[in-house]
C-alpha positions in Angstrom: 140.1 88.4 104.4 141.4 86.3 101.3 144.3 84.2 101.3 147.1 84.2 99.5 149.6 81.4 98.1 152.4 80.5 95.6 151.8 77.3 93.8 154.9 75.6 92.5 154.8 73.3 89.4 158.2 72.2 87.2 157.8 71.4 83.3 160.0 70.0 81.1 159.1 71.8 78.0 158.5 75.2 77.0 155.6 74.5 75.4 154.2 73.4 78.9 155.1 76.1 80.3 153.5 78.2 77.8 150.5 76.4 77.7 150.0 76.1 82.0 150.8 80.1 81.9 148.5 80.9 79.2 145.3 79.0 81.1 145.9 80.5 84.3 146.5 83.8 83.3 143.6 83.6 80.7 141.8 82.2 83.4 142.6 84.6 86.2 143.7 81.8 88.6 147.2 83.6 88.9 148.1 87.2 88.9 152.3 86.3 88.3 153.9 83.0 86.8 157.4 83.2 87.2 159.7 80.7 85.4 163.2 79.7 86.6 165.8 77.6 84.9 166.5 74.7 88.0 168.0 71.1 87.7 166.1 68.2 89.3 167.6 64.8 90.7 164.7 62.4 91.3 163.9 59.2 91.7 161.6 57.7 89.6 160.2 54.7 88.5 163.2 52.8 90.6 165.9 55.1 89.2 167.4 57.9 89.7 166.4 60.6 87.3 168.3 64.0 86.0 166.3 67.0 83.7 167.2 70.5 83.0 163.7 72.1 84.0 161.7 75.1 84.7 160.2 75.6 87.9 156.6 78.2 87.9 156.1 80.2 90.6 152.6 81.3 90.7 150.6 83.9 92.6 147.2 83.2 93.3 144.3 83.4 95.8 144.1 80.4 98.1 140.7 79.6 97.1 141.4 79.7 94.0 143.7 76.2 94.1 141.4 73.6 93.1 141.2 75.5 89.8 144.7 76.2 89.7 145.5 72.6 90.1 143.0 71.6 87.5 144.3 73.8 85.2 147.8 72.9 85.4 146.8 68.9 85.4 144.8 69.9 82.0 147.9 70.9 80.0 150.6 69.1 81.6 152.5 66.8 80.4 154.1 65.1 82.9 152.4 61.7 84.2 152.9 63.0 87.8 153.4 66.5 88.0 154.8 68.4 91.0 151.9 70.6 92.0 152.5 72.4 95.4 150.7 74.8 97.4 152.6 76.9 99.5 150.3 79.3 102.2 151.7 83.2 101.7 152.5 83.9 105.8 153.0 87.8 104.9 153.3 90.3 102.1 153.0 93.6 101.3 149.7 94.8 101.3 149.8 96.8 98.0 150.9 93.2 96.2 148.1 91.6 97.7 145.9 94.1 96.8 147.2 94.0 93.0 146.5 90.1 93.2 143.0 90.7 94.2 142.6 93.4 91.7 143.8 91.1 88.5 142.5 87.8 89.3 138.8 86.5 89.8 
């Protein structure tokens, strides 16, 4: 049986986010991207950092992430880009299935 996970990634730009939802769906590494309006606090680089962001929410097949990430480190244009995989525990069987059935 396949696994299933939702990778999250945050960009900056729309234009980033275009270009990492483009190559995964054109790919079919991801069967949903899902982008939401967040804003970060960070530290970086020895100070703390604020952005207005948009945080992906992808839905892919866990063997599938070494692609996925990549894919998204191809296009991105952050120096150290928040790529995380998070292991889908349960979901609906019919939305599994459609995963299967769009991706590769």
């Amino acid at each position: 049986m396949t696994a299933f996970s939702i990778i999250l990634t945050t960009a900056s730009s729309e234009a980033t986010v275009e270009a990492i939802t483009a190559r995964l769906l054109g790919e079919k590494l991801a069967a949903c991207v899902q982008v939401l309006p967040i804003s970060s606090a960070y530290l970086w680089q020895g100070t703390i950092a604020r952005e207005n962001e948009k945080l992906l929410l992808i839905k892919a097949k866990t063997p599938d992430w070494p692609d996925i990430e990549t894919a998204i480190r191809a296009v991105h244009d952050y120096q150290t880009p928040e790529i995380l995989r998070i292991d889908m525990a349960d979901a609906s069987q019919a939305y599994l299935e459609w995963i299967t059935a769009v991706t590769r």
